[in-house]
TIROFI-435152 format. One line per 3 residues: number of its first residue (from 1); their letters; for each residue x, y, z of C-alpha. Coordinates in pm, whole numbers. Layout:
REM residues N
NUM	A	X,Y,Z  ...
//
This chain:
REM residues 199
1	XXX	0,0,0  309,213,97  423,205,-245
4	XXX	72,252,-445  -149,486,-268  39,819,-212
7	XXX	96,899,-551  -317,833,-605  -382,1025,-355
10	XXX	-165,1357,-484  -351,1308,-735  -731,1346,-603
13	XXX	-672,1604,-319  -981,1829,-344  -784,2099,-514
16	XXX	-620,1893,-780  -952,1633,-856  -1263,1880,-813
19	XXX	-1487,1566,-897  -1634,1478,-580  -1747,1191,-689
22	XXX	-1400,1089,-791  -1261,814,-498  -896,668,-516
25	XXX	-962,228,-511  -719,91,-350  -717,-326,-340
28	XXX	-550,-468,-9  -511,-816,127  -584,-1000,434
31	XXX	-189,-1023,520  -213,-596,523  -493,-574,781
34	XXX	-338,-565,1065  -385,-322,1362  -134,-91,1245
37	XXX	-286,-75,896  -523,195,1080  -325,408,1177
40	XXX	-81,405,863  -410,473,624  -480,749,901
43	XXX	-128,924,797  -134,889,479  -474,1046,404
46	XXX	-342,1342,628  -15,1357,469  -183,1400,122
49	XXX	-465,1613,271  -776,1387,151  -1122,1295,313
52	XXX	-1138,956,446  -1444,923,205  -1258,957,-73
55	XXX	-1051,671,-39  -1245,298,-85  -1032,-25,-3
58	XXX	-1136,-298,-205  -1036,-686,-9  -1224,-975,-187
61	XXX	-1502,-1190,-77  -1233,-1528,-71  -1025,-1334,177
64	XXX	-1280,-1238,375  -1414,-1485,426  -1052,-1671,528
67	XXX	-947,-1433,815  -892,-1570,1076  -733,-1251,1249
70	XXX	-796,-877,1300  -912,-781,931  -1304,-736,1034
73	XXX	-1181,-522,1299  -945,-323,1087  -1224,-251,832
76	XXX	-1466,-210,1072  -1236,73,1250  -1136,221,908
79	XXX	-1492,236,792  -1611,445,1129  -1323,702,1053
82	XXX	-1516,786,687  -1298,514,470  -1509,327,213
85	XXX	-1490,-53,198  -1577,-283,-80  -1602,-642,-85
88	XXX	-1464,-749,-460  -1560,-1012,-693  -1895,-1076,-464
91	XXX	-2065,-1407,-585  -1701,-1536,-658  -1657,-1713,-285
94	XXX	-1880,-1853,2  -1969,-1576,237  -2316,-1663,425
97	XXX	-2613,-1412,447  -2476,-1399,847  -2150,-1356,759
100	XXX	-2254,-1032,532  -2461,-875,775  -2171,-821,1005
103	XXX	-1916,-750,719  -1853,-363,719  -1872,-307,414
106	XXX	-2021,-21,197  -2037,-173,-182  -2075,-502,-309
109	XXX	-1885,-546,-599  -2052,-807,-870  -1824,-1047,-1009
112	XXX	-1765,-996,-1388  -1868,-1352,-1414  -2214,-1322,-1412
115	XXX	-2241,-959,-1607  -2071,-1158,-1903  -2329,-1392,-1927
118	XXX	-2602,-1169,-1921  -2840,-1167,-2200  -2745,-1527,-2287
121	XXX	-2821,-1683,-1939  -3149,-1628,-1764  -2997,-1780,-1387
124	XXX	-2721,-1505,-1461  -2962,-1192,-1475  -3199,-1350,-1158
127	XXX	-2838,-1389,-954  -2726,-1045,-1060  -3104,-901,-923
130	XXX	-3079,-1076,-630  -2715,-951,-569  -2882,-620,-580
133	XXX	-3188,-692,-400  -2928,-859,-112  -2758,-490,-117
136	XXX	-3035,-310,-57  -3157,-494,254  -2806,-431,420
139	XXX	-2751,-56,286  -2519,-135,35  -2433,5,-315
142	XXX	-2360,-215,-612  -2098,-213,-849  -2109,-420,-1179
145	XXX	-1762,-523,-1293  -1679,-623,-1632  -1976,-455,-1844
148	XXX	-1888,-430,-2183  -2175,-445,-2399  -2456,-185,-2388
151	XXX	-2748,-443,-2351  -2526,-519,-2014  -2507,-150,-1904
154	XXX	-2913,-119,-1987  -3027,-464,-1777  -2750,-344,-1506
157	XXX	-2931,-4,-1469  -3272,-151,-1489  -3159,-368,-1207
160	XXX	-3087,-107,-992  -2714,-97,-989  -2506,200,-884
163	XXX	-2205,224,-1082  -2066,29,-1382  -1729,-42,-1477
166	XXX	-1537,-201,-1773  -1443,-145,-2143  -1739,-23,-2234
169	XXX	-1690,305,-2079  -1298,258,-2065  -1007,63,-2062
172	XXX	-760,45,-1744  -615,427,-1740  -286,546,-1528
175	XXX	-352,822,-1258  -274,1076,-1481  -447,1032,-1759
178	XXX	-740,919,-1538  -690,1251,-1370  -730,1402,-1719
181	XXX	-1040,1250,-1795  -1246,1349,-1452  -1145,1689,-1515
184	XXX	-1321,1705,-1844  -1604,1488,-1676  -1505,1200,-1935
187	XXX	-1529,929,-1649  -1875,959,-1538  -2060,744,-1783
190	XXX	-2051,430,-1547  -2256,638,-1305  -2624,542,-1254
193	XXX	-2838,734,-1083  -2972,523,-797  -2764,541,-478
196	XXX	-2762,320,-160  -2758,484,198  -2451,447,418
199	X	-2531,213,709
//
């Protein structure tokens, strides 16, 4: 994280990014969630002079749901101070409807694996509703990873999901020309307009 997230984060201080949508997604592991992962994510955000809020840590469902240490507590700590946390490639693992209702997390993140199969396989679009249905019941917002057909983005929208990502809006951009494009409000086109209270 050391080596990734401060120059991300020069880049979307509030003078430099004036999006505020605009976040900084940073993906982390289960071996990086230790106690002192708080308080480092804590410095750096001041050092670089950004809201917690804009910063969203992305761990995936499989690790989850293999702690066996502090990483619920980390997150949950992390999330109180204003930090966003996703749970990536949701659908991918084994996590229980209990085990979700205590995970603090903010947005479910569908796995790309049933957004490529919509519109050819009728299970895939009644698990991607109920993946959005399951968000809703727990506060949640719901990212769609992988959409890269516009049929996808329409049935994704019409499902109620809150942001889209994938080809069909752009391909996999460094910070600064990803800084670029926000500024000329080039990146908002995954954006739907439905969003999901904070818990």
């Amino acid at each position: 994280m050391c080596a990734r997230l401060p120059p991300a984060l020069r880049e979307s201080r509030r003078d430099r990014l004036p999006s505020r949508r605009a976040r900084v997604s940073v993906n982390v592991s289960q071996v990086q969630l230790a106690p002192s992962f708080v308080e480092l994510v804590k410095a750096t955000l001041a050092q670089h002079e950004l809201e917690p809020d804009r910063l969203e840590l992305e761990i995936t469902e499989t690790a989850l749901m293999q702690d066996e240490g502090d990483a619920l507590e980390v997150l949950g700590e992390l999330r109180a101070f204003g930090v966003r946390i996703a749970l990536d490639d949701f659908g991918s693992g084994y996590s229980s409807l209990g085990m979700l209702r205590r995970l603090p997390i903010d947005v479910l993140k569908m796995d790309r694996t049933f957004v490529r199969a919509l519109g050819d396989d009728s299970d895939a679009e009644a698990i991607a509703a109920a993946i959005v249905a399951l968000a809703r019941v727990y506060g949640m917002e719901v990212v769609a990873e992988g959409v890269e057909t516009p049929e996808q983005r329409d049935l994704l929208a019409e499902l109620g999901c809150d942001e889209l990502q994938g080809y069909l809006f752009s391909p996999p951009l460094d910070h600064e020309v990803a800084t670029r494009a926000l500024k000329r409000g080039q990146l908002d086109a995954g954006k739907t307009r439905r969003r999901a209270s904070r818990r």
